[in-house]
C-alpha positions in Angstrom: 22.2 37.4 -17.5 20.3 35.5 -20.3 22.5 32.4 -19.9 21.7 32.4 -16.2 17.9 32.7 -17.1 18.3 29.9 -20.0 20.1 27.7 -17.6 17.2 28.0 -14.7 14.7 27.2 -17.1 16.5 24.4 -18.9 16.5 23.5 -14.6 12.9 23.4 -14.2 12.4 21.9 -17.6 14.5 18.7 -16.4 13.6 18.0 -12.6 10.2 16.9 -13.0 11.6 14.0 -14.8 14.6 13.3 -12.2 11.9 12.7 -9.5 11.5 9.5 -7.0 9.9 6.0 -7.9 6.5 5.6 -7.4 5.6 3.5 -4.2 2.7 1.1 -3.6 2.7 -0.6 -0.3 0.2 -3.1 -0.1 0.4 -4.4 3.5 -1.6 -7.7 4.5 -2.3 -8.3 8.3 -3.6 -11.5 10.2 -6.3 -9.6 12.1 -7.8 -11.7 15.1 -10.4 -13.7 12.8 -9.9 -12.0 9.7 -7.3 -10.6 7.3 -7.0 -7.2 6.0 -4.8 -6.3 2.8 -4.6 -2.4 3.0 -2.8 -0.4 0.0 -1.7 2.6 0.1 0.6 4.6 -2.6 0.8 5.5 -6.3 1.7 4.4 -9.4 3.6 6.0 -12.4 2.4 4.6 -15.9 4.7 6.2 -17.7 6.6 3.8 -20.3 3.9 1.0 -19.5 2.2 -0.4 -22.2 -1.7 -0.4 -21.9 -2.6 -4.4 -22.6 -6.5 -4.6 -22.7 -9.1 -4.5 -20.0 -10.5 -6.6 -17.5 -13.1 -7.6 -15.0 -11.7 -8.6 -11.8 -13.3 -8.7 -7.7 -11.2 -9.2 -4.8 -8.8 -11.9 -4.1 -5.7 -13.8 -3.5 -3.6 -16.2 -5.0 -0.5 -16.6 -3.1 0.8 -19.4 -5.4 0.9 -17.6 -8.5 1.5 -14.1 -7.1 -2.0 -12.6 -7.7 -4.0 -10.3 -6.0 -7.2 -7.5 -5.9 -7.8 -5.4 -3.6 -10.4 -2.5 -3.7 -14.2 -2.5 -5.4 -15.0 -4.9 -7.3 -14.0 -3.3 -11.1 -15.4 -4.4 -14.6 -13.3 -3.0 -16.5 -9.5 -2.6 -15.0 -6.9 -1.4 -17.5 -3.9 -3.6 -17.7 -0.3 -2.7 -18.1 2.8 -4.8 -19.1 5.6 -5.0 -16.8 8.5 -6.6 -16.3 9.0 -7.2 -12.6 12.4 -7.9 -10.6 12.5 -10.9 -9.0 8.8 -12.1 -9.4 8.1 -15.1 -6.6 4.7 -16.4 -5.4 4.0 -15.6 -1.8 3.1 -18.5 -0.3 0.8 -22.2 -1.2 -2.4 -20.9 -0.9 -4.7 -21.6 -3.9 -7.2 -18.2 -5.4 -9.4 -17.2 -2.3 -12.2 -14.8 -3.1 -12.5 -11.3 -0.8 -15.3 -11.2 2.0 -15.4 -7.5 0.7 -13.3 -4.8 -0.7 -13.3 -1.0 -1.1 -11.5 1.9 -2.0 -9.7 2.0 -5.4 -9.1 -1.2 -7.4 -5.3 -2.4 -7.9 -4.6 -5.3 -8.8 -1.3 -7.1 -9.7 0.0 -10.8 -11.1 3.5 -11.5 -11.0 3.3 -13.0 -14.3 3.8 -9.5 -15.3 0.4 -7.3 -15.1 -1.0 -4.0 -13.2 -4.5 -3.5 -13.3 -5.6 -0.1 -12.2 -9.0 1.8 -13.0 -10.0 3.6 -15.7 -10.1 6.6 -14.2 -6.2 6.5 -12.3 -3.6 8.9 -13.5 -0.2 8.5 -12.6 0.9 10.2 -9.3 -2.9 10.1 -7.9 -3.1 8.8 -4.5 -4.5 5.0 -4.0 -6.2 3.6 -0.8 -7.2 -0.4 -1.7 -8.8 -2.8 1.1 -10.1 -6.1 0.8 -10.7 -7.8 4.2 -11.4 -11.8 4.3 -13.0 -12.5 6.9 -12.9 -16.0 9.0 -9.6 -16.3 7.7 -6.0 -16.3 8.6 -2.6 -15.5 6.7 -2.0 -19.6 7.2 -5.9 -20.7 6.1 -4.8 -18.6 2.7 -1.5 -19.8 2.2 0.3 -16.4 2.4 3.6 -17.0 4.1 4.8 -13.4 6.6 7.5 -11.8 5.2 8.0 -9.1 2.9 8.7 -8.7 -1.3 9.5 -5.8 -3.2 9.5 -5.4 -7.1 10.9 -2.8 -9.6 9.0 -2.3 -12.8 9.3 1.0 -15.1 9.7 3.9 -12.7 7.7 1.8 -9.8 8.2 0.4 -6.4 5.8 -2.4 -5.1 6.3 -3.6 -1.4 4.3 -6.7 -0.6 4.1 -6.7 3.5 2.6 -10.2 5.4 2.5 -10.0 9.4 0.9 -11.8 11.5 -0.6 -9.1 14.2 -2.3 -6.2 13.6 0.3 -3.4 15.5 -0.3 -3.6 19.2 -1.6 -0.5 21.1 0.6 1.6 22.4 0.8 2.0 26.2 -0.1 4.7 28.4 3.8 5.9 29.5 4.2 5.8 33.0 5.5 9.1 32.7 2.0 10.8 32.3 1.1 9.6 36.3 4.4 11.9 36.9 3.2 14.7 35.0 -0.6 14.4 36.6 1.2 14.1 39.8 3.0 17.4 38.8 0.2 19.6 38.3 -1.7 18.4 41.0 1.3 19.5 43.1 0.9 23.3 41.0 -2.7 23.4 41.9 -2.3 22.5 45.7 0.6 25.2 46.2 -1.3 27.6 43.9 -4.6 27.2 46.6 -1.6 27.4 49.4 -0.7 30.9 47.9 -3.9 32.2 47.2 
C-alpha cells in the first residue's frame, strides 16, 4: 500500500512538468482601411535567459522579423531564444502603430522576447496594435502563416487579408419560424 501511495505521488510530482507547449498566436488582419495585429496566448519562460530591458511602442518590421504589439512599455524584459526557422515576413521597412493596447509582447527573429515586467509564465496575454490607413501590402507583410519553436514555446504568426466574414442567417431559421407559427395557429384552432 505504501508503494502504491509513493508511486502516485512520484505521479503528481512529475506531470506538471510533462505538460503542452506554450502557444502565442499573434494573428494580423487587413481590416477594410486599417490593420489589426491581435495576440492572444501564453508564454513559458522557463529555461530563457533574461537579457536586459527595454523601451519599445508599437510596430512592425516585416523585413527583419520585428514586431510590438500592446501599450507602449518602457521597460520590457528581454529573453534569449533560439528560434526554428527564423524568416522575415515580408519587404516592408519599421512602420510605427496608430495605437496599441492590452499587454506588451514583442518579438525579433534575431532571437528576442520582450514581455512585461510584471508576466509570469502561463498568465494569459491579449496584445493589439491597430495601424490605421494601412493595408497588409502598404506595410510590406506578405499573407501567409509562420510558426517558431523556442524553449518550451509555440509562436504562430497569422497574415490574412479579410477580417472573417459574417456569418449568414441559415435559411433554416424561416423553416423553424414557419414551424411555430404553424404551433400557434393550430394551438388558437384547439383552444
Amino acid at each position: 500500500m505504501r508503494l502504491k501511495a509513493f508511486v502516485v505521488a512520484a505521479a503528481m510530482a512529475v506531470l506538471p512538468t510533462l505538460s503542452q507547449a506554450a502557444t502565442y498566436t499573434l494573428t494580423f488582419v487587413d481590416d477594410g482601411t486599417d490593420v489589426v495585429a491581435t495576440g492572444v496566448g501564453t508564454f513559458d519562460l522557463t529555461g530563457l535567459p533574461f537579457d536586459g530591458l527595454v523601451s519599445v511602442q508599437p510596430y512592425v518590421h516585416p523585413n527583419s522579423g520585428d514586431f510590438m504589439t500592446g501599450a507602449q512599455d518602457f521597460s520590457m524584459q528581454a529573453y534569449a531564444v533560439t528560434l526554428t526557422s527564423p524568416q522575415p515576413w515580408g519587404s516592408g521597412t519599421p512602420v510605427l502603430a496608430s495605437s496599441g493596447s492590452g499587454d506588451s509582447v514583442a518579438f525579433w527573429t534575431g532571437g528576442r522576447l520582450f514581455l512585461s515586467q510584471s508576466y509570469a509564465t502561463g498568465d494569459a496575454l491579449l496584445s493589439i496594435a491597430t495601424w490605421n490607413n494601412h493595408s497588409l501590402a502598404s506595410l510590406g507583410l506578405s499573407v501567409g502563416t509562420q510558426s517558431y519553436s523556442f524553449g518550451n514555446n509555440t509562436f504562430n504568426m497569422v497574415f490574412t487579408d479579410s477580417a472573417a466574414a459574417p456569418v449568414p442567417l441559415p435559411a433554416s431559421v424561416a423553416l423553424l419560424l414557419a414551424g411555430l407559427g404553424g404551433l400557434g395557429a393550430l394551438r388558437s384552432a384547439r383552444g
